[in-house]
C-alpha positions as CSV (number, residue, x, y, z in Angstrom):
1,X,16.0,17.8,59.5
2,X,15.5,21.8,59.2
3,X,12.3,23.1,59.2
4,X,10.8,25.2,56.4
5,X,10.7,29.0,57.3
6,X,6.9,29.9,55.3
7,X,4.8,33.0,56.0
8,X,1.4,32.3,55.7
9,X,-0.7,34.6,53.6
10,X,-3.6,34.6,55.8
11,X,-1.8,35.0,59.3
12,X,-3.4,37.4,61.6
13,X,-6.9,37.2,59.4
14,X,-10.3,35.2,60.8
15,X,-11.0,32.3,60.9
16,X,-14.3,32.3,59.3
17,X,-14.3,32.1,55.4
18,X,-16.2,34.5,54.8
19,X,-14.8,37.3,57.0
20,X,-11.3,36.5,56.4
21,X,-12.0,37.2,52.4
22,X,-13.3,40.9,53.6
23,X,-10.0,41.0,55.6
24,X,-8.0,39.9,52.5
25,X,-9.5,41.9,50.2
26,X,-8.9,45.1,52.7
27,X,-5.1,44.4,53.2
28,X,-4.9,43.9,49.6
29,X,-5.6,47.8,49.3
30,X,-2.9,48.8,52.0
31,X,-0.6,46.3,52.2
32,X,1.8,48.7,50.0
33,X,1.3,51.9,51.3
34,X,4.2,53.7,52.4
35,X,5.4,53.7,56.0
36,X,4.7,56.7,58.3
37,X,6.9,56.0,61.2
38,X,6.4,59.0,63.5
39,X,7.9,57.6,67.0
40,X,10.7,55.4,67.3
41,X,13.8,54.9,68.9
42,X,16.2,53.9,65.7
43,X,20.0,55.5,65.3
44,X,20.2,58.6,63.7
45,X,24.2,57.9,62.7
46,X,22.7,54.6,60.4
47,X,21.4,57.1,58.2
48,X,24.1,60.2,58.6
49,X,26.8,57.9,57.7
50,X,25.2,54.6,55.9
51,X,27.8,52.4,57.0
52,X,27.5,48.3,56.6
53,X,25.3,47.3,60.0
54,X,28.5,45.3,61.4
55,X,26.6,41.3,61.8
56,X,24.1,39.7,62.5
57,X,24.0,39.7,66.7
58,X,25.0,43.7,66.8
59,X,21.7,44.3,64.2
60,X,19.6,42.0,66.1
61,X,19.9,41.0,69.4
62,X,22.7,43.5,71.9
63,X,20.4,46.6,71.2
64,X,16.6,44.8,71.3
65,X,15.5,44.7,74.8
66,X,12.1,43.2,73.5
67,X,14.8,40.2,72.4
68,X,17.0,39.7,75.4
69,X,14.7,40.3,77.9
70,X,13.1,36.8,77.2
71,X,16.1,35.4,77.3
72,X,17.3,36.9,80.4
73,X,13.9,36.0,82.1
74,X,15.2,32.2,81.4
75,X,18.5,32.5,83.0
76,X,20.6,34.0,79.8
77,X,23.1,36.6,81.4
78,X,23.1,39.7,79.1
79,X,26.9,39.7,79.0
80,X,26.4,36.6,76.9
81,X,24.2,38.1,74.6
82,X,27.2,40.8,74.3
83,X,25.2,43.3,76.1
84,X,27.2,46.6,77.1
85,X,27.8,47.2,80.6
86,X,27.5,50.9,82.1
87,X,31.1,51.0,83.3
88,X,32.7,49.2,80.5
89,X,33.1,46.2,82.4
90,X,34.2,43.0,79.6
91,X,30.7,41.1,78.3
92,X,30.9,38.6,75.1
93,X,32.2,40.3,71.9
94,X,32.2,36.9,69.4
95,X,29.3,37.3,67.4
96,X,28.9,34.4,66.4
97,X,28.7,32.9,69.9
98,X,25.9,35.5,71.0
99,X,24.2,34.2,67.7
100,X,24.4,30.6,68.6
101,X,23.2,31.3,72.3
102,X,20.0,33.5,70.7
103,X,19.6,30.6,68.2
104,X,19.9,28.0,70.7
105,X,16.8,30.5,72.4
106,X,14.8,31.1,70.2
107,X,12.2,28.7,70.6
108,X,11.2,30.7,74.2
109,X,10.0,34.0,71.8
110,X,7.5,31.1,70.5
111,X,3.8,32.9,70.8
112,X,5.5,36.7,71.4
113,X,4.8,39.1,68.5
114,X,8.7,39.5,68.7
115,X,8.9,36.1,67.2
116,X,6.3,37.6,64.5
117,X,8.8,40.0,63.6
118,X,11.7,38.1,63.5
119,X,10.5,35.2,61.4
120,X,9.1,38.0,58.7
121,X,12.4,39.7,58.3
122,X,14.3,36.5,58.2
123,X,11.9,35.7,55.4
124,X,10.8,38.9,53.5
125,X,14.5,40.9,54.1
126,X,16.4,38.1,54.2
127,X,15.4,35.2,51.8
128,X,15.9,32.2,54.6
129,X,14.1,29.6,53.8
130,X,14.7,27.7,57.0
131,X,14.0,28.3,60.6
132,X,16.3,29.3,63.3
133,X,17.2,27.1,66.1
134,X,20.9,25.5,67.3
135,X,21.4,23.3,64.2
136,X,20.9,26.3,61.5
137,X,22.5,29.4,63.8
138,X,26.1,29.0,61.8
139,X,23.9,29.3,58.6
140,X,21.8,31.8,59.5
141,X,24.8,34.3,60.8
142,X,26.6,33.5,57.9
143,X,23.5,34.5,55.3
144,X,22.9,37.6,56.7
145,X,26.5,38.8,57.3
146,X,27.4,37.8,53.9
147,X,24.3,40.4,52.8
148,X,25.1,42.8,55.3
149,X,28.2,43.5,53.6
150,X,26.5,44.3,50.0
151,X,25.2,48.1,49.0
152,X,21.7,46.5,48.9
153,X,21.6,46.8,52.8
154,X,23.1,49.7,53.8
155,X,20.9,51.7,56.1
156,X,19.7,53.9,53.5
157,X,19.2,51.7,51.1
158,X,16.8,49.7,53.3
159,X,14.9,52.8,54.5
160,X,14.4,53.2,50.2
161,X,13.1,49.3,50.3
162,X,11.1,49.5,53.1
163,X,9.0,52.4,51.8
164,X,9.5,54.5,54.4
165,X,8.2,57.5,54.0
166,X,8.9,58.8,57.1
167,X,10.8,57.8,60.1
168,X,11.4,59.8,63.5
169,X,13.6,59.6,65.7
170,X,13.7,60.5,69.5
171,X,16.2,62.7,71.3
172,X,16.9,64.7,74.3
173,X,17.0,68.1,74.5
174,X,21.1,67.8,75.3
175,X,21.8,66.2,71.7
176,X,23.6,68.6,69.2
177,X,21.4,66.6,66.6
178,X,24.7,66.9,64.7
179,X,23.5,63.3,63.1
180,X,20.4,64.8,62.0
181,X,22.5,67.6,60.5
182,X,24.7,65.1,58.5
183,X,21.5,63.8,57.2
184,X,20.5,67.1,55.9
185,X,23.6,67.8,54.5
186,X,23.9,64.6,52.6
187,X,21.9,65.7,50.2
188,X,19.9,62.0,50.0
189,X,16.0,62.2,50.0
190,X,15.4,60.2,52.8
191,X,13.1,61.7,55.6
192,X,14.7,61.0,59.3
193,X,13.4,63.5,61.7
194,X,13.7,64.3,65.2
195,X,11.2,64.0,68.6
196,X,11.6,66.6,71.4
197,X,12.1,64.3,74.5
198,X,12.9,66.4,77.8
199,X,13.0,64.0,80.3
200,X,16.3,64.6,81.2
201,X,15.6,68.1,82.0
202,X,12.1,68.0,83.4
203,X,12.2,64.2,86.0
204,X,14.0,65.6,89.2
205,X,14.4,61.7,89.2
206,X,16.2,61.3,86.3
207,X,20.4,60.5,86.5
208,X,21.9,63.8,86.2
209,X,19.7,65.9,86.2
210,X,21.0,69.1,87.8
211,X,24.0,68.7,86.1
212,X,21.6,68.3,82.8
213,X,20.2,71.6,83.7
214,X,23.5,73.1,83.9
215,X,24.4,71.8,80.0
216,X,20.8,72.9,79.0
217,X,22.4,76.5,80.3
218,X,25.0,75.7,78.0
219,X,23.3,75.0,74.8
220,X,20.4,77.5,75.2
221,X,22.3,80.6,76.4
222,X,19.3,80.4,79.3
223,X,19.5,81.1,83.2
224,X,18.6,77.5,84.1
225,X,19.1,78.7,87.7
226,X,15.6,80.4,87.3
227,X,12.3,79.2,86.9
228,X,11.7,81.9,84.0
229,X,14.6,81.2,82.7
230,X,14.6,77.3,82.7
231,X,11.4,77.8,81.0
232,X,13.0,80.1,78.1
233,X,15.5,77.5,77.7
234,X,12.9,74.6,76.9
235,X,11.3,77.0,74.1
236,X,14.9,77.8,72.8
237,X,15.7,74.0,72.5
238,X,12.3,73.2,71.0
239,X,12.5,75.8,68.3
240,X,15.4,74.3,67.4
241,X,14.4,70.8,67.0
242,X,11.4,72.2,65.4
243,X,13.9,73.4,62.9
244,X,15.3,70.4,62.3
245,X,12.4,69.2,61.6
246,X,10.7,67.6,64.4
247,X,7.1,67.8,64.8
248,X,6.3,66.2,68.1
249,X,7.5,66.0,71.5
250,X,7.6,62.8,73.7
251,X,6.9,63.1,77.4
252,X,7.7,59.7,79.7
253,X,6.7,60.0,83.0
254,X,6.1,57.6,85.8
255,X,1.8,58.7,85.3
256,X,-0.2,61.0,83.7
257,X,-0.5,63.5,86.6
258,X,-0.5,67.1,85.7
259,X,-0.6,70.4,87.8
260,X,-1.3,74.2,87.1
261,X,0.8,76.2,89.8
262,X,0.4,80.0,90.1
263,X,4.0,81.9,89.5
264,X,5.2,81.8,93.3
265,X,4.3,78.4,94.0
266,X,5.9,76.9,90.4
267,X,9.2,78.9,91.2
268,X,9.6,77.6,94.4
269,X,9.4,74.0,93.4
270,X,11.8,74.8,90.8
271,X,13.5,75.5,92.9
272,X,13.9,73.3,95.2
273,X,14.0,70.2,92.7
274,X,17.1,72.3,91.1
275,X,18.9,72.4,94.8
276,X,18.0,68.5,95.3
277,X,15.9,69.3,98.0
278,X,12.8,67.9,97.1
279,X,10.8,65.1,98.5
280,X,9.0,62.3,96.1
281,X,6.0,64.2,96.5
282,X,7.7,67.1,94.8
283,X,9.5,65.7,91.9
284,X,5.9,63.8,90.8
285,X,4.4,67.7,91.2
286,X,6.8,69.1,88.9
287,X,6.8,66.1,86.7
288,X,2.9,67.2,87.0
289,X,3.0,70.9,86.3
290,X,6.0,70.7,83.5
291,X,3.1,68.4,81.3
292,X,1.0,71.7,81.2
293,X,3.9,73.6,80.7
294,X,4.7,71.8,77.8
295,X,1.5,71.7,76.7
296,X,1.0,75.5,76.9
297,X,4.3,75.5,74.5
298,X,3.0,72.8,72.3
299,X,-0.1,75.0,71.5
300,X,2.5,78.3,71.2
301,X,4.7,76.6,68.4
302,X,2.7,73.1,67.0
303,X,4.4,70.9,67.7
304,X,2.4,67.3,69.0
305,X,2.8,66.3,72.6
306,X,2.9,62.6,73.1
307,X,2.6,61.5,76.8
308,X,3.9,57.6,77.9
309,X,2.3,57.5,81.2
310,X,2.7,54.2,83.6
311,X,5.7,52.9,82.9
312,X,7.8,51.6,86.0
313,X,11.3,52.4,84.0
314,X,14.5,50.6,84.8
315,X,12.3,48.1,88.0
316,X,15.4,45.8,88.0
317,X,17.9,47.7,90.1
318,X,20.8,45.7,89.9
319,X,20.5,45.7,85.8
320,X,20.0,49.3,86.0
321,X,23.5,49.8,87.8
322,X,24.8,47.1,86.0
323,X,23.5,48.1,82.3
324,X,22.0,51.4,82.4
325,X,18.7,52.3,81.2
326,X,16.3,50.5,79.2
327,X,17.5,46.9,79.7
328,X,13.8,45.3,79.1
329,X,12.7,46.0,82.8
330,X,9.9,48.6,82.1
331,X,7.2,47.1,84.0
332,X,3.5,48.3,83.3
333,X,1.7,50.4,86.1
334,X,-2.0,51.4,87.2
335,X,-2.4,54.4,85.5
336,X,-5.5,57.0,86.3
337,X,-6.3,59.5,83.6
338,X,-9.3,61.4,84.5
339,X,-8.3,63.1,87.6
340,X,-4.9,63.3,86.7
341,X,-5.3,64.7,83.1
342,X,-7.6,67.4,84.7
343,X,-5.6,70.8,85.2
344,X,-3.9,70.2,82.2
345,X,-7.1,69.9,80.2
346,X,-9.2,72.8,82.6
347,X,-6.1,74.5,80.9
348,X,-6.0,73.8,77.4
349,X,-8.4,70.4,76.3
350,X,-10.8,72.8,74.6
351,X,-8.3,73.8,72.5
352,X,-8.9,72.3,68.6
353,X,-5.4,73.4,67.9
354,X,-3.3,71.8,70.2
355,X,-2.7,68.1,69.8
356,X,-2.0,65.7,72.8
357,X,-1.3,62.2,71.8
358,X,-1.9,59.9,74.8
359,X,-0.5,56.1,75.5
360,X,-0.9,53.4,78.1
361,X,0.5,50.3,79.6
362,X,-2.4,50.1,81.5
363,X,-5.3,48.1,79.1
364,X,-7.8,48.2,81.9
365,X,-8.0,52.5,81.6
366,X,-9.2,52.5,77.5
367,X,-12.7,52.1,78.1
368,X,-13.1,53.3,81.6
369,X,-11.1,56.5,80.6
370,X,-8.9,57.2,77.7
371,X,-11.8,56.4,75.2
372,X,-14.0,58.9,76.8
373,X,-11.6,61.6,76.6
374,X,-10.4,61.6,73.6
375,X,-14.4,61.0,72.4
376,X,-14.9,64.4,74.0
377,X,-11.7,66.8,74.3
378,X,-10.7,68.6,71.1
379,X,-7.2,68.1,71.4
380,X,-6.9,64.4,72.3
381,X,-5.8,61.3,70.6
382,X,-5.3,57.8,71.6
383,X,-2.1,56.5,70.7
384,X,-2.1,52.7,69.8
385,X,-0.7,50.0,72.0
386,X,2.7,50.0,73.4
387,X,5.8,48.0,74.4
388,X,3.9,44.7,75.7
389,X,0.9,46.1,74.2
390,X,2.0,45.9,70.5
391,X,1.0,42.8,69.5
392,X,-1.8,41.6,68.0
393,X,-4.1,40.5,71.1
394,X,-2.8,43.8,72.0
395,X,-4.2,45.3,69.2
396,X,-7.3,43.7,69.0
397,X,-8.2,44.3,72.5
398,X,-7.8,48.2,71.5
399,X,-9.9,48.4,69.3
400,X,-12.3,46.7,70.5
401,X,-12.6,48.6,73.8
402,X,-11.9,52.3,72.7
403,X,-13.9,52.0,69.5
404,X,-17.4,52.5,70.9
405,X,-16.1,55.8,72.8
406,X,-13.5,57.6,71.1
407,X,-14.1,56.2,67.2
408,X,-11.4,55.7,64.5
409,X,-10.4,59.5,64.3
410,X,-9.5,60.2,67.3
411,X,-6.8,57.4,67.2
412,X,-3.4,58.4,66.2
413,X,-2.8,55.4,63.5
414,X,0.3,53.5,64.3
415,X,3.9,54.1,65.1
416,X,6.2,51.1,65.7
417,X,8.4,52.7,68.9
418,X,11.7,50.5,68.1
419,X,15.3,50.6,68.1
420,X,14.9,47.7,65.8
421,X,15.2,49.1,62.1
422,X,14.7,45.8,60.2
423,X,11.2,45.4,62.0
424,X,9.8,48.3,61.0
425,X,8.0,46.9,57.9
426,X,7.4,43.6,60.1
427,X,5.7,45.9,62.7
428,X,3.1,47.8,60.6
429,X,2.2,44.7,58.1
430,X,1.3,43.4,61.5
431,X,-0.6,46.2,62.6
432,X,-2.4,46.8,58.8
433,X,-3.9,42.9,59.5
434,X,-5.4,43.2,62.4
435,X,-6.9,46.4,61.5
436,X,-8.1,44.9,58.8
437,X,-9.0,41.8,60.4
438,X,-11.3,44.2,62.8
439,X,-12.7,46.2,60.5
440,X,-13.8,43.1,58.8
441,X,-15.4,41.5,61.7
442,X,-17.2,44.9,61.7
443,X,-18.5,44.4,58.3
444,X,-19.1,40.7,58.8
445,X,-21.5,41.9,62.0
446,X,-23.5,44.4,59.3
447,X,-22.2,47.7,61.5
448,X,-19.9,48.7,58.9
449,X,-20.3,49.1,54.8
450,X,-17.7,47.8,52.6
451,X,-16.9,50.6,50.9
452,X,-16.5,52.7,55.0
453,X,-13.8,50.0,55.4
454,X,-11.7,50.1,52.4
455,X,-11.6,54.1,53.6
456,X,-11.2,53.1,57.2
457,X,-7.8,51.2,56.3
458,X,-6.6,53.5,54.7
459,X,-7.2,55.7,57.3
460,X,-5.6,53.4,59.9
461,X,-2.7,52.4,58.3
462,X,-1.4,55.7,56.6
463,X,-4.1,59.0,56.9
464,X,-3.9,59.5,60.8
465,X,-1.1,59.1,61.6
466,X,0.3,62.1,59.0
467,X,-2.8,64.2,60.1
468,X,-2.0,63.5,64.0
469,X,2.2,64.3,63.3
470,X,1.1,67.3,61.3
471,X,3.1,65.4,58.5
């Protein structure tokens, strides 16, 4: 017999009676706030063109590494799950068959938040009313094709139900952002905007990328064969993102080391990373010293500077030459903050008008570290939890050990970070409970009043995060 698909009201809220109806009470007054998405990895071209998402598999599982790497992890190729291979190479185009091999699946997301997600949208998007597994997969793909097809969830239209009220994208500095023009020109009232992300331009490490500095010539009319001139470049490019209305940039390096070269020094790193001469040292040291570069040039035209430090991108090797990047095989790292956030912040951190918004895979540094900081320098935040992180032990654990240092305002709110559209309003309803469910432990214990948490979740789940964007 199927199973019944039911959300309960009281998911993610305490146990105790009494707490739980402070946490109730406290996502009753957010619950329907709109969205501020200000970091994610979702398709510009849904929203410049608004056509039909194309079924159920292509929506949900071939472009969700948070999905198929679970699967993969028990044995499930990814050309099954019609994932696309870097040289074109044939993988599983039926839809319905990658469907019935997630369905058949699904019970190994059981305990992940990605199941969370899942399960809401099924149920709050979609109307199911039973649960997915091999019996109901032909249903399921049938349901939400059939909807797929209507007006009522075209990509625009959903953005409208959602409540977004803003949602950013992330792009690199070689993107025409023609998508984000088409959007403009459109004429519909829907805010997508873009995210500065240089990696390509600034990781010696990264595929490409003396070739990418050639392009980045290209684009920016710049000498990229010169350190000055590479560096004109970069403000070029992020003057015209800014103008297209991107607020932040979004920096993801292997750690959080920075570096504040003098003029000889600098150019002669450039360089040699631009000749490919440079050893591993050398790449981390630019890496290093492009971070206060961008930071000098975040506090010249405004925009935020997000860092994603620790992240061991692309550790499978033969998926990486098989699939290209991010394929589920970002491993978390040791990551040190203190000494390696140093020249950067002997620099600028005593600067109240720049804004550096910082993130870890590495739980063990909030207390020891990023709490402190960002409880003493002017211009940091702490971003909230991230890729394995974002879940609600994830969450919780957060909180409750960069509180004490850093407080509630020196936290950027929270962004979702997906390529996954439909969770979106899956992700933050998660993310307003368990701040809630904090915040009412905290009134429960007597260290908060009432009245501080009602304004504290409001704070959390819309207020910061448009004051740390600059929304």
């Amino acid at each position: 017999m199927p199973k019944t698909l039911s959300l309960h009201p009281d998911r993610l809220f305490p146990a105790d009676a009494g707490t739980r109806a402070v946490a109730r009470a406290l996502y009753e007054s957010v619950k329907d706030l709109p969205i501020i998405s200000p970091h994610g990895h979702t398709d510009p071209a849904w929203f410049a063109h608004n056509k039909p998402f194309a079924n159920a598999a292509e929506l949900f599982i071939t472009p969700d590494h948070y999905v198929f790497r679970m699967l993969y992890s028990q044995g499930v190729s990814l050309e099954s799950l019609g994932v696309p291979t870097a040289d074109g190479s044939p993988v599983e185009t039926d839809g319905r068959k990658i469907w019935q091999c997630f369905a058949d699946h699904y019970h190994l997301l059981r305990g992940t938040p990605s199941r969370l997600w899942l399960d809401s949208v099924f149920c709050e998007v979609f109307g199911l009313e039973q649960r997915l597994d091999s019996a109901t997969a032909d249903a399921y793909y049938d349901a939400i094709n059939e909807q797929l097809a209507t007006p009522a969830f075209r990509p625009r239209a959903l953005f409208e139900r959602f409540n977004i009220e803003l949602l950013a994208t992330t792009e690199s500095p070689l993107d025409d952002l023609a998508h984000h023009q088409a959007i403009r020109d459109s004429g519909w009232g829907g805010r997508v905007i873009t995210t500065y992300r240089p990696d390509a331009v600034t990781d010696p490490d990264y595929e490409g990328f003396v070739a990418n500095l050639e392009r980045f010539a290209e684009l920016t009319g710049e000498d990229t064969t010169t350190w000055a001139g590479y560096l004109n470049a970069h403000r070029v490019r992020r003057a015209f993102f800014k103008h297209m209305g991107a607020t932040a940039t979004d920096h993801g390096h292997p750690s959080a080391a920075t570096a504040n070269l003098g003029q000889a020094e600098a150019t002669a790193l450039f360089d040699a990373v631009r000749g490919g001469r440079h050893t591993a040292q050398q790449a981390e040291l630019f890496r290093a010293q492009m971070l206060t570069e961008m930071a000098g040039m975040s506090l010249e035209d405004g925009l935020v500077m997000q860092i994603h430090p620790g992240s061991f991108r692309n550790h499978n090797s033969a998926v990486f030459r098989r699939f290209g990047r991010d394929k589920g095989a970002d491993i978390p790292a040791p990551t040190g903050y203190v000494q390696a956030l140093k020249p950067l912040l002997d620099k600028y951190g005593n600067e109240p008008a720049l804004e550096i918004i910082l993130f870890t895979l590495d739980e063990t540094s909030y207390s020891r570290e990023l709490a402190p900081l960002a409880g003493h320098y002017p211009c940091l935040r702490l971003g909230p939890p991230w890729w394995f992180h974002d879940s609600p032990e994830g969450m919780r654990r957060f909180r409750q050990q960069a509180t004490e240092s850093a407080g509630f305002y020196n936290t950027a709110g929270f962004n979702d970070d997906t390529r996954a559209f439909l969770s979106i309003p899956a992700r933050h309803d998660v993310a307003r409970r368990m701040d809630c469910a904090f915040l009412a432990e905290l009134v429960a214990d007597h260290r908060l009043y009432e009245e501080e948490a009602a304004e504290l979740a409001v704070e959390l789940a819309y207020q910061l995060a448009k004051r740390a964007y600059r929304l």
